[in-house]
C-alpha positions, 0 to 999 in steps of 0.5 A, a space after each residue: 338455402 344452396 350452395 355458394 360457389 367461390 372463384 378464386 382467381 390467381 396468377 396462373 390459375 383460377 380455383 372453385 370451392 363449393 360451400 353449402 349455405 347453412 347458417 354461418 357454418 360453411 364446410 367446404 368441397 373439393 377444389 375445381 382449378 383450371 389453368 389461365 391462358 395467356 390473355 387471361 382467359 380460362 374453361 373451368 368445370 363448373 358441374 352441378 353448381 352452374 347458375 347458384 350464387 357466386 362470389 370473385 377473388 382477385 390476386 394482389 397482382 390485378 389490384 392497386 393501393 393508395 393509402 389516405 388519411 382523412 378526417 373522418 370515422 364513418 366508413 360511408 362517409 370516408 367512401 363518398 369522399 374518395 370519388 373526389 380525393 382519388 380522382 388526382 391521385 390514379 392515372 386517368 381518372 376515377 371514371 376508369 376504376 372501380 374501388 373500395 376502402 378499408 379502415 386501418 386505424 382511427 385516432 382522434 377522430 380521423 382515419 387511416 384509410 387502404 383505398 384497394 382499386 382495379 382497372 375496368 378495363 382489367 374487371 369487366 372480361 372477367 366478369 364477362 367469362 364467369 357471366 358465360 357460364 352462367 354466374 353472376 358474382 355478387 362481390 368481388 373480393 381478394 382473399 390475398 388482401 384479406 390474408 394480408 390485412 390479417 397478418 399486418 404485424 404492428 409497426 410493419 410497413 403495409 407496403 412491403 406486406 403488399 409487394 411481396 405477400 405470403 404465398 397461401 396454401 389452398 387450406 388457407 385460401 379456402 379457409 379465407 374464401 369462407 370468411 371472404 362469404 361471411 364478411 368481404 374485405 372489400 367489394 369492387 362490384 361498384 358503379 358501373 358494375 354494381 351487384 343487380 341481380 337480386 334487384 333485377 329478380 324482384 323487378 321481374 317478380 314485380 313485373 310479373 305480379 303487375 301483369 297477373 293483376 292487370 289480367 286479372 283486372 282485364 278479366 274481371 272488367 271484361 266479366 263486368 261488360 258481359 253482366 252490363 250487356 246481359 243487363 241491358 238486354 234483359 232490360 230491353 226485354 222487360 221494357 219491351 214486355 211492360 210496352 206491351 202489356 200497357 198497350 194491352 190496357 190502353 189500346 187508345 193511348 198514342 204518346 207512350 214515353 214512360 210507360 211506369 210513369 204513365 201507369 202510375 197516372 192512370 191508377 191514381 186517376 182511377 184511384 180518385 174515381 173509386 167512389 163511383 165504382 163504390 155503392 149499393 148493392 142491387 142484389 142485396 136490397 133486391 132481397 130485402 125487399 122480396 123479405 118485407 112483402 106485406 099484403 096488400 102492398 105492391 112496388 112499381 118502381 125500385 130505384 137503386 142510385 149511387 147511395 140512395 134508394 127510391 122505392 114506388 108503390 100501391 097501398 090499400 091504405 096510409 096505414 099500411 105504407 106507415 107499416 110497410 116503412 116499418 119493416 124496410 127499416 130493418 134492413 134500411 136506414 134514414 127510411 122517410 115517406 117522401 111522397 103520398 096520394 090517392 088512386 082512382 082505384 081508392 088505393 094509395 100510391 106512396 115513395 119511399 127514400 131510404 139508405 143502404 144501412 152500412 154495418 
C-alpha cells in the first residue's frame, strides 16, 4: 500500500518518521530531523520517500485556541456553526484563518467545544516548502494537542495544559504521529487549503478515461465514414453496372430514371404477353401427321396457329377422310371435318380443324 511519510514540525526543528501502510499496524522508521532557519524555513532529506502520502504536524507554538460552548451535540453541526460564532472572536476575521473543532465534553445535550485555529498567512509557506519537495500532506494535524488532550486530567484547566504542555520524547511523539495517521485530532487542511490531491487524480483519470473514449469514438466514426464511402463507391459501381446491362436490353429506351423499376415493368409487361409466346408445337404436330399417312391421302396445306390446327388435303373418297379423322384423333383433340367437296379429278378435297391434345 506505501509508505506514509509524517512531518512533525517543532520549535526549532522539523522531524520524519516514515511508516509502512499495512492495516491498522504501522511500525515506525528511523527519525530524519532538520533544524529551522530563522524565517522558519527548513532542507529535510526526504530520500526514497519523496512524493508518497504525507501528513503535517503543527507545534502548540503556531496554533491558537478559543473554547465554545453551544447548544449542539453533533460534531458537523457544531462545525458549520463556528464560521459564524468565530468570526467576532479572532482578530481580522474568519477569512484569515483555517480551524477545526475538538469536542470535550457533552452535557444535556449542549457542547463544550476546543476550536484550535492557525493563521494562513503562517500555514501556507509551510505547505509550500513541503510542496517543493514533492509532498502534499493530506492533514494537518498536532501531536502536541493530540498529547495534550490525552493527559487533560479531570478538573485541570485546559489552558494552563496549553500554555505550558509537557515537553515529548521523540518515542512519545512518534508513538502520537502513528495514532496522529489513524485518527487526526484535528485537521486545518480546510477552505482554502482543502485536501484536492486525491480529487484531482480521479479528475485526471476521468479526464483521461474521456479522452481514450472520445478517440475511440473518433476512430470508430472515422471507421464508419470509410465502410460509408466504400459503400457508396461500390453502389456507384453496381448501379453503373445495372445502367449498362439494361441499355444492353433496351437499346431504344431514352428516358432511364430507374432502371430496377423500369426492369420490373418491362417483365410485368412481357408477363402478360406470355400467352402468345405459349402455343402449339409445329415439330410435334409435324410428326404426328408423317404417323397417320393413309393410302390414298394427301395434305395440301397445314396450318398450325396459336391453338388450332387447319389441315387441307385430297382423298380418294369421303370415307377415306372419315378414316383419316380417325387416326388424327389419336394424337389430336376436338378433330372435326369442317369442310368437304369434289375435285375435277373425282377426288375429294376435305379440312380438317383439330387441337393440340394437352396431356
Amino acid at each position: 500500500m506505501g509508505d506514509m511519510v509524517f512531518f512533525d514540525l517543532q520549535r526549532e526543528k522539523i522531524s520524519l518518521y516514515t511508516f509502512g501502510k499495512n492495516g491498522k499496524v504501522l511500525p515506525s522508521s528511523d527519525t530524519v530531523s532538520a533544524p529551522l532557519g530563522n524565517d522558519g524555513s527548513f532542507a529535510i532529506d526526504v530520500g526514497g520517500t519523496n512524493g508518497g502520502e504525507s501528513v503535517l504536524s503543527l507545534p502548540l507554538s503556531l496554533l491558537n485556541f478559543r473554547i465554545l460552548e453551544l447548544p449542539f451535540s453533533d460534531l458537523k453541526k457544531i462545525r458549520e456553526l463556528l464560521t459564524f460564532e468565530i468570526d467576532g472572536l479572532v482578530l481580522g476575521g474568519a477569512e484569515n484563518i483555517v480551524f477545526d473543532a475538538s469536542v470535550l465534553e457533552q452535557v444535556n445535550g449542549k457542547s463544550r467545544v476546543l476550536v484550535t485555529y492557525v493563521e494562513k498567512a503562517v500555514l501556507r509557506p509551510v505547505l509550500e516548502r513541503l510542496k517543493l519537495s514533492g509532498f502534499d500532506p493530506g492533514v494537518v494535524t498536532s501531536v502536541e494537542l493530540a498529547s495534550v488532550l490525552e493527559a487533560l486530567p479531570p478538573g485541570q484547566g485546559l489552558t494552563d495544559l496549553l500554555l505550558d504542555p509537557k515537553v515529548l520524547t521523540e518515542e512519545e511523539r512518534r508513538e502520537a504521529a502513528a495514532a496522529e495517521i489513524l485518527r487526526p485530532t484535528v485537521n486545518l487542511r480546510s477552505g482554502e487549503f482543502v485536501y484536492t490531491a486525491d480529487s484531482d487524480r480521479v479528475k485526471r483519470k476521468w479526464k483521461i478515461t474521456a479522452l481514450l473514449a472520445a478517440l475511440v469514438i473518433l476512430v470508430f466514426l472515422a471507421d464508419m465514414t470509410m465502410v460509408t464511402f466504400a459503400l457508396k463507391r461500390q453502389n456507384r459501381v453496381a448501379g453503373n453496372e445495372i445502367r449498362k446491362t439494361y441499355l444492353s436490353l433496351f437499346p431504344d429506351e431514352k428516358r432511364i430514371s430507374d432502371e430496377v423499376y423500369q426492369l420490373k415493368a418491362h417483365m410485368k409487361e412481357l408477363r402478360g404477353k406470355e400467352d402468345a409466346f405459349v402455343g402449339l408445337s409445329p415439330l410435334r404436330v409435324l410428326l404426328g401427321l408423317s404417323k397417320a399417312t393413309r393410302p390414298g391421302v394427301a395434305l395440301n396445306e397445314v396450318l398450325v396457329d396459336r391453338d388450332l390446327i387447319i389441315l387441307k388435303g385430297e382423298s380418294p373418297s369421303m370415307g377415306e377422310v372419315q378414316k383419316y379423322q380417325k387416326d388424327l384423333e389419336g394424337f389430336l383433340s376436338a378433330v372435326t371435318i369442317s369442310d368437304t367437296k369434289p375435285s375435277l379429278q373425282n377426288r375429294t378435297i376435305f379440312t380438317i380443324t383439330a387441337k393440340e391434345r394437352r396431356e
